[in-house]
C-alpha positions as CSV (number, residue, x, y, z in Angstrom):
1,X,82.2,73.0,215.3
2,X,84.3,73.3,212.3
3,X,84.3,75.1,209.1
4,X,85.6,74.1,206.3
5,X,86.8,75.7,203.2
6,X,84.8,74.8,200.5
7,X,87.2,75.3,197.7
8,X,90.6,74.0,199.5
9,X,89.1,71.9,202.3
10,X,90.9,73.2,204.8
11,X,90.0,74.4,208.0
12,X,89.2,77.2,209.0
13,X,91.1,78.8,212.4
14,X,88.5,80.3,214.9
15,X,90.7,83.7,215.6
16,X,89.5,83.9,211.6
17,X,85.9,83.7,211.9
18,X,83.5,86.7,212.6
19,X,80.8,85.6,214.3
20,X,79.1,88.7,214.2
21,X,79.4,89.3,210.5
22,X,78.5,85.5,210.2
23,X,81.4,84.9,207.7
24,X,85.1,83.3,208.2
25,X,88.8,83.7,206.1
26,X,90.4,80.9,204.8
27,X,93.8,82.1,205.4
28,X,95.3,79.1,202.4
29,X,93.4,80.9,199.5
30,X,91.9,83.6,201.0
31,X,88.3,82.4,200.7
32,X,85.0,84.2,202.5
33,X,83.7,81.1,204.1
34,X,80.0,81.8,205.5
35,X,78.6,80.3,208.9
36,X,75.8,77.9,208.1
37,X,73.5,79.9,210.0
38,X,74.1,82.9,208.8
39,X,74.0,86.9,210.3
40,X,71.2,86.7,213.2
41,X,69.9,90.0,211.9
42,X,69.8,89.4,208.3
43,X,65.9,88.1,207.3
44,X,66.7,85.6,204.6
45,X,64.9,82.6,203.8
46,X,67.1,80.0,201.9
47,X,65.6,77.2,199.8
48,X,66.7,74.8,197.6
49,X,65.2,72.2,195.2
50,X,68.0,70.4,193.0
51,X,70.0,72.7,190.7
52,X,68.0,75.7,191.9
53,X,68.7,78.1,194.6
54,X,66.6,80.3,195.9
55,X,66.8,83.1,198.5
56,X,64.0,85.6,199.9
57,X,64.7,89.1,201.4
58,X,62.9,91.4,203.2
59,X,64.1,95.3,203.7
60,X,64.7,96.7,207.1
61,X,60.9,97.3,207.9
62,X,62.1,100.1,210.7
63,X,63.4,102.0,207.7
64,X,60.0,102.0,206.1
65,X,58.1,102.8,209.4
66,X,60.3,106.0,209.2
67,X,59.5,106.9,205.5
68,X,56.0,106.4,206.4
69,X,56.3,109.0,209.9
70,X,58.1,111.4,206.6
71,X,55.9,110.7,203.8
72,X,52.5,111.5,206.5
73,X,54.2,114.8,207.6
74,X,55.0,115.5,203.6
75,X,51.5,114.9,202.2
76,X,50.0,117.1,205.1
77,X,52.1,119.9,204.5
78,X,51.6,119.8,200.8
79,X,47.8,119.3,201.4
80,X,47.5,122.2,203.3
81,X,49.2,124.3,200.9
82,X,46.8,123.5,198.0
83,X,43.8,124.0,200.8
84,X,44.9,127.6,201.4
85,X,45.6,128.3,197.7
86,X,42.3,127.0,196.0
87,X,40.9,129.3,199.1
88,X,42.6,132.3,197.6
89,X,42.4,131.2,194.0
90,X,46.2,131.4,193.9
91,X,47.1,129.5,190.7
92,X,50.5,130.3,191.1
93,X,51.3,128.8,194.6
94,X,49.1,125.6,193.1
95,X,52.0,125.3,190.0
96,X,54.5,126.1,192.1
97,X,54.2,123.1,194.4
98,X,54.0,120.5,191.5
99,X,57.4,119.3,191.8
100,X,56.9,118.9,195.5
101,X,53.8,116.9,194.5
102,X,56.5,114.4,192.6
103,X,59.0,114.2,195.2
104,X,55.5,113.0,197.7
105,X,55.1,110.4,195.2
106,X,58.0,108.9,195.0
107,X,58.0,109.2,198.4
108,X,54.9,106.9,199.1
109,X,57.0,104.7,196.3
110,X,59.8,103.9,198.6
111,X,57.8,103.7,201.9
112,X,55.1,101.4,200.2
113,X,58.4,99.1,198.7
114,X,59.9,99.1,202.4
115,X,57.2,98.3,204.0
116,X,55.8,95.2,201.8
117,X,58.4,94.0,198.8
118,X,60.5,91.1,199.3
119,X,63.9,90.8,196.8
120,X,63.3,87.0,195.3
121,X,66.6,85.7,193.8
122,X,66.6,82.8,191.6
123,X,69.4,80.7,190.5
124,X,69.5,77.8,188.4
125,X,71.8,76.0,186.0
126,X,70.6,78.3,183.4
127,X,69.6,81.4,185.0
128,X,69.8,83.9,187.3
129,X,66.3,86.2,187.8
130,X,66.2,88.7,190.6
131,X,62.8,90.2,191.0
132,X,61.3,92.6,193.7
133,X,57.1,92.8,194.8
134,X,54.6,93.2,195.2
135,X,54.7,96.9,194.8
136,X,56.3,97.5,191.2
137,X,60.4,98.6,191.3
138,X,63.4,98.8,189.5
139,X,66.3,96.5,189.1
140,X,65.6,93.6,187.9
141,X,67.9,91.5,187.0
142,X,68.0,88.4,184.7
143,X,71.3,87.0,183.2
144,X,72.2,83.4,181.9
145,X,74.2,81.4,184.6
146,X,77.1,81.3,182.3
147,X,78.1,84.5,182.0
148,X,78.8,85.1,185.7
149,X,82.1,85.1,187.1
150,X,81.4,85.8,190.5
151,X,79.1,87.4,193.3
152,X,81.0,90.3,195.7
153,X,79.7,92.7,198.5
154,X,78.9,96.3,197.4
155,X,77.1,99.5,198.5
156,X,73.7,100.0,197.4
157,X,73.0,103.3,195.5
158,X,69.6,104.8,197.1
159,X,67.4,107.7,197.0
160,X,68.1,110.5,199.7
161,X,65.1,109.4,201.6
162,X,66.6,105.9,202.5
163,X,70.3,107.5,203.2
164,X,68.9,110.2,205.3
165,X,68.3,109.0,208.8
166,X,71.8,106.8,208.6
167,X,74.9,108.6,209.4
168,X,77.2,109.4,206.1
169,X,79.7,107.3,207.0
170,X,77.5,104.4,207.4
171,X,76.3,103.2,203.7
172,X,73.4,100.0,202.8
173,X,75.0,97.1,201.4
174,X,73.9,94.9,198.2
175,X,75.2,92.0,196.7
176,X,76.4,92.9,192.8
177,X,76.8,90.0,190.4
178,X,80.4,90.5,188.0
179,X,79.7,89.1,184.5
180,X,82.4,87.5,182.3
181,X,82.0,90.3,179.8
182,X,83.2,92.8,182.8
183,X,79.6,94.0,183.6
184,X,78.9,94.6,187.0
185,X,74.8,94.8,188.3
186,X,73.8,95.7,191.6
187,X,70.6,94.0,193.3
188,X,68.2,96.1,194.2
189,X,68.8,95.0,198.0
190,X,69.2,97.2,201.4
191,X,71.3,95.4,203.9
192,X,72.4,97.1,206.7
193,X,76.0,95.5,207.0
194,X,79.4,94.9,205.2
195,X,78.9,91.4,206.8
196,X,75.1,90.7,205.5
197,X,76.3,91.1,201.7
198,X,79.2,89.0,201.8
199,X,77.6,86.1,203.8
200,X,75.1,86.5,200.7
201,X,77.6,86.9,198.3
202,X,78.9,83.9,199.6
203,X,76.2,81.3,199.6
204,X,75.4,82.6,195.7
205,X,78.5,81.3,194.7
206,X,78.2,78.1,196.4
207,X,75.1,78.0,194.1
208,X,76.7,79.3,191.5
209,X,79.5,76.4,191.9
210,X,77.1,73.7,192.2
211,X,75.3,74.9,189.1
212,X,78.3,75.2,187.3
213,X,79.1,71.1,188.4
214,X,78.6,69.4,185.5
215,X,75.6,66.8,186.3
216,X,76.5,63.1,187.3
217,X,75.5,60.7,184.7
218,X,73.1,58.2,185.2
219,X,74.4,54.3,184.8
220,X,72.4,51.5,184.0
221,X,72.6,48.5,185.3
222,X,70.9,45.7,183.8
């Protein structure tokens, strides 16, 4: 099979593609050139339907079964600390634990988003709407088309809970959108690696390119 650059048409050499990582080189202008099908491991569902693009993501579900096996062990702990101090009329101990009541509920947060969410982004000539549910989150994203320059791999900022049971010198990955006005916004995505987020990366701006293509004008013939 060959791959072909998308923005210099030329091909791409095989001792330049990573089939692992799913993505190739173009070694002419230095373009990340994605496989067709895409990392093996990376759950994305690709769709589109004229000028818009859409693509589906799940988090890594083994991640969430873990936060789950934590957040159990956490609200058992804490519930039988308030157990033993409403026993003992200890209003101290209950007051004391209140923060640790907080951290359990975010807790439940995060394991309930890895568990069921799905990261929905949207692009069309006009827009570009990234949304995460069911279970409410944070960072959304909507932008006007426009005003994007490019999309480029990142690491994800995440809570402690979802960092803990990887090693430190093993980050999640997102994709981050850079804006014309030098803004740069992170999705609120957890991919697992380097080579997940620039295959994505790369397919949103061959989405991004077609909507930027002006649209072909219709001729009538009479």
């Amino acid at each position: 099979m060959k791959v072909l650059c998308p923005t210099c048409h030329q091909p791409v050499r095989g001792e330049d593609i990573d089939v692992a990582r799913g993505v190739g080189v173009c070694r002419p202008c230095g373009e990340v050139v994605p496989l067709v099908a895409g990392p093996a491991d990376l759950r994305c569902v690709e769709r589109r339907d004229g000028d818009a693009w859409s693509f589906a993501l799940a988090p890594p579900r083994m991640m969430g079964l873990y936060l789950l096996a934590v957040a159990a062990v956490w609200c058992g702990f804490l519930t039988m600390w308030y157990r033993n101090a409403l026993r003992q009329s200890n209003g101290f101990s209950m007051w004391f634990t209140l923060p640790h009541v907080g951290a359990g509920v975010v807790l439940i947060w995060l394991t309930l988003r890895m568990l069921f969410n799905r990261a929905r982004i949207e692009l069309t000539r006009d827009t570009l709407r990234v949304v995460e549910g069911p279970i409410p989150s944070f960072g959304r994203v909507r932008e006007p088309t426009a005003g994007i320059e490019r999309f480029a791999a990142g690491e994800s900022t995440s809570f402690m809970p979802l960092s803990f049971p990887r090693p430190r010198n093993k980050p999640t990955w997102t994709v981050l959108v850079v804006m014309r006005d030098a803004r740069s916004l992170r999705f609120p995505l957890f991919l697992d690696r380097e080579g997940q987020a620039l295959w994505l990366a790369a397919r949103l701006n061959d989405a991004l390119a077609a909507a930027n293509t002006p649209p072909v004008p219709l001729t009538y013939r009479g």
